[in-house]
C-alpha positions as CSV (number, residue, x, y, z in Angstrom):
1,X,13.5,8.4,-34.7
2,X,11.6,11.6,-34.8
3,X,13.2,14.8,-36.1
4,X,12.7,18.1,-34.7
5,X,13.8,21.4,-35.0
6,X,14.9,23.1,-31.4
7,X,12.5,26.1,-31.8
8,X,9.6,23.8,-32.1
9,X,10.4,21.5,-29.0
10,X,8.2,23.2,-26.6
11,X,5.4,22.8,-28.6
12,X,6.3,19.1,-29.1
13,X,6.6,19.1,-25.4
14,X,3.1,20.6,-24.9
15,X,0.9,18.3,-27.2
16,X,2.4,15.4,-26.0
17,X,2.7,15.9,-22.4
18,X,1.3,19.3,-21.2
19,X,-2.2,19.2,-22.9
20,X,-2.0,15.0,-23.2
21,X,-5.2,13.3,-22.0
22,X,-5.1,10.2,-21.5
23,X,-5.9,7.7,-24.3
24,X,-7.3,4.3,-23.9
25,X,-6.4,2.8,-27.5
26,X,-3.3,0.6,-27.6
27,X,-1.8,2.6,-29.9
28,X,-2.0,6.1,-28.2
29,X,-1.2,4.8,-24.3
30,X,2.1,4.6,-25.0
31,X,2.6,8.2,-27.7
32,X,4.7,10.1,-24.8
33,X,6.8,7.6,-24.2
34,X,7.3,6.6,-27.7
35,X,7.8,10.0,-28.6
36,X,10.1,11.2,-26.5
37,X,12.2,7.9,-27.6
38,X,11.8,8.5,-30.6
39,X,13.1,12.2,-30.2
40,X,16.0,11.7,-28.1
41,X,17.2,9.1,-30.5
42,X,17.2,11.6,-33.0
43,X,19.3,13.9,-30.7
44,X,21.7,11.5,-29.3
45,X,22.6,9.5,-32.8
46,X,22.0,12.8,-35.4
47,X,22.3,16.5,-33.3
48,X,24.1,16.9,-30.3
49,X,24.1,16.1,-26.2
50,X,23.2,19.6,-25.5
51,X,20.0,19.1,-27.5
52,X,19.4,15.8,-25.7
53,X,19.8,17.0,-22.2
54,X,17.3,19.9,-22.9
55,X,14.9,17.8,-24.2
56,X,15.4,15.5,-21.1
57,X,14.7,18.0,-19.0
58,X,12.5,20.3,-20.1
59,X,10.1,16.7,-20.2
60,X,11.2,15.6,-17.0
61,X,9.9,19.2,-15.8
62,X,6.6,19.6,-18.1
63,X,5.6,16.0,-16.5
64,X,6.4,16.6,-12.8
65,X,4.2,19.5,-13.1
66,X,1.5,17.4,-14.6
67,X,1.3,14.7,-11.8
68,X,1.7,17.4,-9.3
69,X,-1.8,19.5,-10.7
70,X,-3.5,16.1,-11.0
71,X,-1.9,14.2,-7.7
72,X,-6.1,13.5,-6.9
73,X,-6.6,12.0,-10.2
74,X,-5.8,8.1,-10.2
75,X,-6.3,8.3,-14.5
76,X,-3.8,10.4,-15.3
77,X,-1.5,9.2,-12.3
78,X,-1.4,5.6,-14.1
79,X,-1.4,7.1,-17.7
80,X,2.5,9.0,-16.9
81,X,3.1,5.8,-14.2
82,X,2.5,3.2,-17.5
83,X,4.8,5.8,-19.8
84,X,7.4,6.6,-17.7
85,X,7.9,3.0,-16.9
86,X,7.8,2.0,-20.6
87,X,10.1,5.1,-21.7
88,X,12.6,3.8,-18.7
89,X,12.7,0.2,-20.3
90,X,13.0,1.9,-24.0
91,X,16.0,4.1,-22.6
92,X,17.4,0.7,-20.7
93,X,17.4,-1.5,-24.1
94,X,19.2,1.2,-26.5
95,X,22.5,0.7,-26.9
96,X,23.8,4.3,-26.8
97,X,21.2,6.0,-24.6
98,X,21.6,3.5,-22.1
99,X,25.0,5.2,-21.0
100,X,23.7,8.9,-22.2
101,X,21.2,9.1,-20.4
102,X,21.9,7.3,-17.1
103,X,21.1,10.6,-14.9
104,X,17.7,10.7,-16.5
105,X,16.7,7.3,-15.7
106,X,17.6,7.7,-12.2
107,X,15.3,11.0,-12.6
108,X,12.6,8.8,-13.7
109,X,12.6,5.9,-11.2
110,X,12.1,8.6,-9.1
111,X,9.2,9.9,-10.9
112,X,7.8,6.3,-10.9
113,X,7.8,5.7,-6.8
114,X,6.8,9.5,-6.6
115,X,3.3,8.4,-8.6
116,X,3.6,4.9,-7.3
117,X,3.2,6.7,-3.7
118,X,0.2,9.3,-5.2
119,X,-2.3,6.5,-6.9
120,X,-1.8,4.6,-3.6
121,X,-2.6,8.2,-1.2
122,X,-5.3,8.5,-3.5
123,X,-6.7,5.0,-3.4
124,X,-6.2,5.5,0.5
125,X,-8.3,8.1,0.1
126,X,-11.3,7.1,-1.4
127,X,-11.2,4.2,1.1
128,X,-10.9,6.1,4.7
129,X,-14.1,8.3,4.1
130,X,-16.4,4.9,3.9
131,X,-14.2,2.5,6.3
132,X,-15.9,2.6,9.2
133,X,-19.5,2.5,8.1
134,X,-18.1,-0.8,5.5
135,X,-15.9,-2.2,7.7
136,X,-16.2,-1.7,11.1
137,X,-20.4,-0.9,11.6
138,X,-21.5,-3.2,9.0
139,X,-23.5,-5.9,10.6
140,X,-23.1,-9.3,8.5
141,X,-24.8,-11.2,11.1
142,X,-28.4,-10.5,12.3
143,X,-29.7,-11.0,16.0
144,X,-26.5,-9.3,17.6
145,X,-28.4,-5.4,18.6
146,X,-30.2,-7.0,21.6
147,X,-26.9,-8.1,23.0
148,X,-26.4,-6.3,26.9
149,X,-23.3,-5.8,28.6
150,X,-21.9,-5.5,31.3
151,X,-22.0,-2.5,33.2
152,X,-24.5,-0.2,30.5
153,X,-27.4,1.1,30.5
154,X,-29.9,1.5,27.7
155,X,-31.7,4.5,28.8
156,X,-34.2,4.0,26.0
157,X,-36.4,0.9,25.9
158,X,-38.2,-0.3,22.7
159,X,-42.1,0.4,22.4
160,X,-42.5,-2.9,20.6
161,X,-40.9,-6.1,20.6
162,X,-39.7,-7.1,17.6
163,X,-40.8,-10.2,16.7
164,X,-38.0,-12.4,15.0
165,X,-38.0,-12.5,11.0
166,X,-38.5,-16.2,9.3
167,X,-35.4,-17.8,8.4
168,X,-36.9,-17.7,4.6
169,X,-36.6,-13.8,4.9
170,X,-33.8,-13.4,7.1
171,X,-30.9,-15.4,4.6
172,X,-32.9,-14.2,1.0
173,X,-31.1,-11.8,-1.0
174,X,-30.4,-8.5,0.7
175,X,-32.9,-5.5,-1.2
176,X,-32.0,-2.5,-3.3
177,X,-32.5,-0.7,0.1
178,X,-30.1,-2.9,2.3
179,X,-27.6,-3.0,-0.6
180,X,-27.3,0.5,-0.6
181,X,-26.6,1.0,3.0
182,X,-22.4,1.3,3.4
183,X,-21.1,-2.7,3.5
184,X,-17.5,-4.1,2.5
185,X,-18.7,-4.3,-1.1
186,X,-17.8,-0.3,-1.0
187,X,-14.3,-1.2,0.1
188,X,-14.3,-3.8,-2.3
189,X,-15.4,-2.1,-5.1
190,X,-12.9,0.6,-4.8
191,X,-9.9,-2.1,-4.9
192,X,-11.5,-3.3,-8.3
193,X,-11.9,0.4,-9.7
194,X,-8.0,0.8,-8.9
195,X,-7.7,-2.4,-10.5
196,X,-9.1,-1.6,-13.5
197,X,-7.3,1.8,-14.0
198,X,-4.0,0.0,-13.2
199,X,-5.1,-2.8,-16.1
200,X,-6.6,-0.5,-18.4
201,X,-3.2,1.8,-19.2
202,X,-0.7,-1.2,-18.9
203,X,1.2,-0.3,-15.6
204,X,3.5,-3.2,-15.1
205,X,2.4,-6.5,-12.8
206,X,5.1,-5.9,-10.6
207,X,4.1,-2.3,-9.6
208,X,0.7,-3.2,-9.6
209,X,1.0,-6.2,-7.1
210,X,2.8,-3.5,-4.7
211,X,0.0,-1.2,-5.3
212,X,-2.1,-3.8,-4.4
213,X,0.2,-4.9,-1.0
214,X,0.5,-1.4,0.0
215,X,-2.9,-1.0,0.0
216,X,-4.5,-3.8,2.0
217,X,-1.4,-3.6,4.6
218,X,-2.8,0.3,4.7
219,X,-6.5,-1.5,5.4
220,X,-5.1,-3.8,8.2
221,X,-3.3,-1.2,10.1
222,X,-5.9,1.5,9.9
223,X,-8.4,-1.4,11.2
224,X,-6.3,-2.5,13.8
225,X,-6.1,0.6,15.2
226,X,-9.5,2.1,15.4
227,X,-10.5,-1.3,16.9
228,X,-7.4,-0.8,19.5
229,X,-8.7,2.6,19.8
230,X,-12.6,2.6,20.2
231,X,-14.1,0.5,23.3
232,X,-17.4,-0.1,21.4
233,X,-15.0,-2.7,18.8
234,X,-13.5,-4.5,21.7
235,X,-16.0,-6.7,22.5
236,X,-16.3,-10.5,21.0
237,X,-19.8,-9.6,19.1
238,X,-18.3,-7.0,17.5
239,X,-15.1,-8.9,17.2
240,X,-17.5,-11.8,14.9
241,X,-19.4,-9.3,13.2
242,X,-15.9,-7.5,11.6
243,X,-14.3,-10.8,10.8
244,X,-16.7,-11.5,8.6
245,X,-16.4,-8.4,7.2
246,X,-12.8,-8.5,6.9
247,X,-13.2,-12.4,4.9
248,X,-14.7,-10.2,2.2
249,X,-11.2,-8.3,1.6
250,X,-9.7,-12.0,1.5
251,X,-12.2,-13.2,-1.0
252,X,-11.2,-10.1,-3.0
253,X,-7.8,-10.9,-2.6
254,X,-8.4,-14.8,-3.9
255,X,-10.7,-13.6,-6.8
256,X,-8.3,-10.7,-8.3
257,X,-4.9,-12.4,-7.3
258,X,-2.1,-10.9,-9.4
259,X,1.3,-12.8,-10.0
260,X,4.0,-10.1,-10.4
261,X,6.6,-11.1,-13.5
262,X,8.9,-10.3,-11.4
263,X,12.3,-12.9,-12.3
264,X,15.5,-13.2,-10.2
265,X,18.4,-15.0,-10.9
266,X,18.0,-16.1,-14.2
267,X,15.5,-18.0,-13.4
268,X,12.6,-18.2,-16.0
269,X,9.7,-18.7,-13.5
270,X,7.8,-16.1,-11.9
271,X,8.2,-15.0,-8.4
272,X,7.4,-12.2,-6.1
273,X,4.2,-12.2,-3.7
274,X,1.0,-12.8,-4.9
275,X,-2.0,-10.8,-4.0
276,X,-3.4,-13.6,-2.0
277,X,0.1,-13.7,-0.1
278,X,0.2,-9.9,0.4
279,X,-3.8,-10.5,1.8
280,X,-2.6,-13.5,3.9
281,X,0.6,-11.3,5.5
282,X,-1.3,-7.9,6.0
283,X,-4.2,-9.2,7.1
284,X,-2.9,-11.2,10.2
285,X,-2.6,-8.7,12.3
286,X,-6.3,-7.4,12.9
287,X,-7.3,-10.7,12.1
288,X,-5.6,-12.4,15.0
289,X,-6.4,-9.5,17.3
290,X,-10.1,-10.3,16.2
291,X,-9.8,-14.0,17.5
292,X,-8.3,-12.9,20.7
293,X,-11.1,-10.9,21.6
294,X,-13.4,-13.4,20.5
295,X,-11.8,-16.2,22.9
296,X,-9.6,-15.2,25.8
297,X,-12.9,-15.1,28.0
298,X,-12.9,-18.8,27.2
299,X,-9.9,-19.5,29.1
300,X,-10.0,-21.9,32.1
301,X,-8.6,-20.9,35.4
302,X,-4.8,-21.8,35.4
303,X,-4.9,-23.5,32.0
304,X,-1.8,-22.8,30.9
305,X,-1.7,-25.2,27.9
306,X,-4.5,-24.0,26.2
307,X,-3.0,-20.0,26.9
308,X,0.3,-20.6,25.4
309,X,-1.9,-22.8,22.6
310,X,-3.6,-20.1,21.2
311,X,-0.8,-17.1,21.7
312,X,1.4,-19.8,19.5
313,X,-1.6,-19.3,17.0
314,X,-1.4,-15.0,17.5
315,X,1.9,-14.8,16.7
316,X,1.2,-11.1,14.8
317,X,-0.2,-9.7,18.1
318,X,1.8,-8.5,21.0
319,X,1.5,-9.4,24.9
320,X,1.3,-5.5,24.8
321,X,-1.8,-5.3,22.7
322,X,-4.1,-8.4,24.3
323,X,-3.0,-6.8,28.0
324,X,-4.8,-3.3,26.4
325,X,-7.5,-5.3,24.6
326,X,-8.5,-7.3,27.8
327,X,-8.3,-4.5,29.7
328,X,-10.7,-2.4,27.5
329,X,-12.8,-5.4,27.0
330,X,-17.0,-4.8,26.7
331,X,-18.0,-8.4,28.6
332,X,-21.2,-9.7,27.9
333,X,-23.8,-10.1,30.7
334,X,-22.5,-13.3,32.6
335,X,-19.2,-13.2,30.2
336,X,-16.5,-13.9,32.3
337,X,-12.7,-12.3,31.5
338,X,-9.2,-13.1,31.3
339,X,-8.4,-15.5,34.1
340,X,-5.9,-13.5,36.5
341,X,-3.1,-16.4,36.0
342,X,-3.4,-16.0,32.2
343,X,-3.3,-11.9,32.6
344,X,0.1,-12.6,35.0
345,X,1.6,-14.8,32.2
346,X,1.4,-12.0,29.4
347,X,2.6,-9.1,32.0
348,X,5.7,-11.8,32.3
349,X,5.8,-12.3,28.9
350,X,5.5,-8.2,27.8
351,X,8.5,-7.6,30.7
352,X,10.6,-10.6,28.6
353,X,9.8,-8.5,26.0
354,X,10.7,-5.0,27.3
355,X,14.2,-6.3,28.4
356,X,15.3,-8.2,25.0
357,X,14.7,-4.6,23.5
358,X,16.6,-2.9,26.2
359,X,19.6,-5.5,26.1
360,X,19.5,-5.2,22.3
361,X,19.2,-1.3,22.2
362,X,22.5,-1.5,24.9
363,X,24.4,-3.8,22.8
364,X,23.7,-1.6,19.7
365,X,24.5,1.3,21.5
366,X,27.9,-0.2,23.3
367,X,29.3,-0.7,19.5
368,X,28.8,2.5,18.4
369,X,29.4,4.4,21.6
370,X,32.5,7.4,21.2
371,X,35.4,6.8,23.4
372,X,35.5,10.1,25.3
373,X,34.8,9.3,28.9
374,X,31.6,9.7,30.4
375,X,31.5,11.7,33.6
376,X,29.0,9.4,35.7
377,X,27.3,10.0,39.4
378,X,28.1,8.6,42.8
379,X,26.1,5.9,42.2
380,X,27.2,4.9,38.7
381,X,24.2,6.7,36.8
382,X,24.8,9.0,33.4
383,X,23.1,12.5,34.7
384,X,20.6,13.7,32.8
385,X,21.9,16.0,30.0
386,X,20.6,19.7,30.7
387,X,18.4,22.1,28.2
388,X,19.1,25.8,27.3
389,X,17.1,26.3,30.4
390,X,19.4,23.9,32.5
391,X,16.5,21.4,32.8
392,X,17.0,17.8,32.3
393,X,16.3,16.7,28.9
394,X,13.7,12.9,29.4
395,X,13.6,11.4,26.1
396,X,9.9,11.0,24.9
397,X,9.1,6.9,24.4
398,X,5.1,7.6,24.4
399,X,3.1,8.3,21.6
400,X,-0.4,9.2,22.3
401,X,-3.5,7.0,21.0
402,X,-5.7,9.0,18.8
403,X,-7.8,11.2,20.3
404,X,-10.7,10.5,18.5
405,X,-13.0,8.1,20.8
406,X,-9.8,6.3,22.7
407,X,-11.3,4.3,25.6
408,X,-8.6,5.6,27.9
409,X,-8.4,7.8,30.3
410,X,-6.9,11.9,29.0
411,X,-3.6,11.4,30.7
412,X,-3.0,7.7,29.5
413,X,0.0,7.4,27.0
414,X,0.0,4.5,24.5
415,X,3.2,2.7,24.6
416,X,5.2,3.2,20.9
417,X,4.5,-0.7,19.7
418,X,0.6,-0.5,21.0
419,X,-0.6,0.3,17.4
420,X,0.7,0.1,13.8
421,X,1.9,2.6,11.3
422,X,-0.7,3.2,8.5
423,X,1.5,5.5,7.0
424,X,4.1,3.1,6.7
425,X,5.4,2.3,3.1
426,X,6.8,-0.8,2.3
427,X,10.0,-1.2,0.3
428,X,9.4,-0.5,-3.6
429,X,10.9,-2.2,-6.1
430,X,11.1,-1.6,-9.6
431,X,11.0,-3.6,-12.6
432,X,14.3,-4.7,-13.1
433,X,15.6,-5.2,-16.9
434,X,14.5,-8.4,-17.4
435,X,11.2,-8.5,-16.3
436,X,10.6,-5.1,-18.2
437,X,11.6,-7.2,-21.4
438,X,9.4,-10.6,-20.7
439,X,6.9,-8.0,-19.7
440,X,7.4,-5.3,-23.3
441,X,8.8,-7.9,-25.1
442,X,8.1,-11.5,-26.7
443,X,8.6,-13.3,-23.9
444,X,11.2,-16.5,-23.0
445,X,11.6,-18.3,-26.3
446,X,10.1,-15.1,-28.3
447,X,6.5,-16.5,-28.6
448,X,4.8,-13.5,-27.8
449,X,5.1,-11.4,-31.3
450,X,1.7,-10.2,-31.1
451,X,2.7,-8.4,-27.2
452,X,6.2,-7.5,-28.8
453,X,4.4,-5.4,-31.5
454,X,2.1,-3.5,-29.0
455,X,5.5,-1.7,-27.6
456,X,7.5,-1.1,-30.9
457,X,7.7,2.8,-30.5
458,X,6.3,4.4,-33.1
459,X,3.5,7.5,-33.9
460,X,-0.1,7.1,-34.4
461,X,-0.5,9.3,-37.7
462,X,-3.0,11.4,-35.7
463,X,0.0,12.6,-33.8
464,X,2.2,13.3,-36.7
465,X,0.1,15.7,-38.1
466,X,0.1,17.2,-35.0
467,X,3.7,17.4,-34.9
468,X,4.4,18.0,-38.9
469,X,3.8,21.7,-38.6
470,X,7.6,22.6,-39.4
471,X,8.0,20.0,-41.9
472,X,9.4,17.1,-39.4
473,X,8.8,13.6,-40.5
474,X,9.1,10.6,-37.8
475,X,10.3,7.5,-38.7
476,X,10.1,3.8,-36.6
477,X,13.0,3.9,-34.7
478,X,14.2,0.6,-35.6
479,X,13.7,-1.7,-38.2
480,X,11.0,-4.7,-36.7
481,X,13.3,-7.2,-36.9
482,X,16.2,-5.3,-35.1
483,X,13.7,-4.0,-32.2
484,X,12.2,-7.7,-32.0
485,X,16.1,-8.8,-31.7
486,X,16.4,-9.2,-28.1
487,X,18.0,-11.6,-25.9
488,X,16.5,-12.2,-22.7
């Protein structure tokens, strides 16, 4: 335990949280978490609660306000995400503060999705100011500019014909000049530099798998919808040329796959979804809607086999959204579209659709409906309920499309389900007790000393002389064989 003297706890507080940078040597990482263990050990077994709960709080406070002045900063984000996860499992594991501080820890699960939702903002971030030129404009495959389509007009024609390159040249390794020009190797690379921070200060497998999930589900929707929402991506070029783009997120995905320890039911094998999963899931959505525009123009006339074939196949896109991608569709010169039979069957299918949702919305709302009498009109209908200004009140179901380029006309509403929700979080789960102990501890069986050691808390001496201005001494706050004690 560390002991300390109340008058000098703000200062304490300061050095090891306030004025804390972070540190990349194993044995620093983990100093705030280990020290405030180590001191509210001390207070709980030796002073009083009153000391504990100040101590507990005035941290809680002096690191909120830390992650709030460097919310843009994905370092020191992951340096308090790593200790505030490891000071939570410390807290977890002792016997007395387990109990004593049970208000605290809810405090800092809190402070763990807060951060959790800041790296992945940040992250987010980084990624939306290069996503279009990468991802979206990036041309993989050469020969596609001289493409015409239907109904344009290229006001300005070339001087010189452009003779086409050798096959030697064209498929040799892209220059300095060409590498430099924006490609998915700049979203890429971002994913691996959040990687890397995530890996470098110990944040735990099964927040960083999340991490990773959140963000290429953030990657599909924000695709998804600025091809849903820009004519010039709805075409079945385009449509080739960003699916290859989009393989190299998957490649990523396969190359830097992380397994979450993440253990349920006693069970002493490893589950949760893999990053290759979370690609597999996220991805489907603008990956289907990619091979949609690349075929339905393919269709036969009345071939209604090979329709419901390949909707079977785009089970992550909605009649909705291939009736609004056929309908903004760029053909190729000659290209012919959607056969009108196979355009008939979706409208059939989005109706279907339309009246599952309004029988399931009734039914919902028929079990929860009050008992007071309705007053209804002649003809059966509820009357619109009136405003302050004794108008009727029409409940909004439209959400606009994105201004920005939308191939529609100004007045044309977007129906709610046409796009997807970028902003969406997915559920977060922490690390639950055990896999906080296979994860801080020796492992099942206890063959993993070596890791155990890494997260006994105790002081660099660096630190202590710091701290030893009013005479304090800290001392491990267990004996090694009592901390390495642990059932799992």
């Amino acid at each position: 335990m560390f002991v300390f003297q109340e008058s000098e706890l703000g200062r304490i507080l300061d050095i090891i949280i306030t004025n804390m940078t972070p540190q990349r040597s194993t044995s620093q990482k983990p100093v705030p978490a280990n020290m405030i263990f180590l001191s509210a050990r001390y207070a709980h077994y030796h002073a009083n609660q009153d000391l504990l709960a100040k101590l507990l709080i005035t941290a809680m406070d002096k690191i909120n306000d830390v992650v709030e002045t460097h919310q843009w900063d994905m370092t020191i984000l992951a340096f308090w995400q790593s200790n505030a996860t490891l000071l939570l499992h410390y807290l977890k594991k002792d016997p007395g503060l387990a109990t004593s501080t049970a208000e605290f820890q809810l405090q800092l699960a809190e402070l763990i999705n807060e951060i959790f939702i800041l790296i992945i903002r940040d992250a987010e971030r980084r990624m939306d100011k290069v996503l279009d030129a990468a991802m979206l404009d990036h041309e993989t495959i050469p020969g596609f500019e001289d493409i015409a389509f239907q109904h344009e007009w290229k006001i300005f024609k070339r001087k010189n014909q452009v003779k086409e390159e050798p096959a030697d040249k064209r498929f040799r390794p892209p220059s300095p000049k060409a590498r430099a020009k924006p490609s998915p190797r700049n979203v890429t690379s971002l994913l691996s530099s959040t990687l890397f921070v995530l890996s470098l200060y110990d944040i735990h497998s099964v927040i960083t798998a999340q991490i990773l999930a959140q963000l290429l589900y953030w990657l599909g929707a924000e695709l998804f919808n600025r091809i849903m929402s820009n004519r010039k991506y709805l075409a079945r070029t385009k449509a080739m040329q960003i699916r290859m783009n989009i393989s190299s997120l998957e490649e990523w995905a396969r190359a830097n796959n992380q397994q979450p320890e993440h253990y349920e039911h006693g069970s002493m094998t490893s589950s949760g979804e893999t990053t290759t999963d979370a690609a597999r899931r996220h991805l489907a959505p603008v990956i289907q809607l990619l091979q949609w525009l690349q075929c339905f123009s393919s269709l036969g006339q009345d071939d209604l086999e090979a329709l419901v074939g390949t909707l079977q196949q785009l089970t992550r896109v909605s009649p909705q959204q291939m009736i609004h991608a056929v309908k903004h569709y760029r053909p190729e010169v000659g290209e012919k579209g959607l056969p009108k039979s196979a355009m008939k069957y979706l409208i059939n299918l989005q109706r279907e659709a339309k009246l599952r949702k309004k029988r399931q919305r009734n039914a919902a709302a028929s079990e929860s409906a009050p008992t007071t009498p309705v007053k209804r009109t002649a003809n059966g209908q509820v009357p619109d309920t009136p405003d302050s200004n004794g108008k009727p009140i029409v409940p909004n179901t439209l959400k606009p499309l994105p201004p920005d380029e939308l191939p529609v006309g100004e007045d044309d509403d977007a129906p709610e389900h046409l796009l997807l929700d970028p902003a969406l979080m997915l559920p977060f789960q922490l690390p639950s007790s055990t896999d906080m102990l296979v994860r801080y501890g020796a492992g099942f069986g206890g063959v993993n000393r070596e890791r155990e050691r890494k997260y006994i808390p105790t002081v660099p001496p660096e630190f202590l002389a710091k701290l030893d201005a009013s005479g304090g001494r800290a001392q491990p706050a267990y004996d090694e064989r009592d901390w390495e004690n642990e059932s799992i």
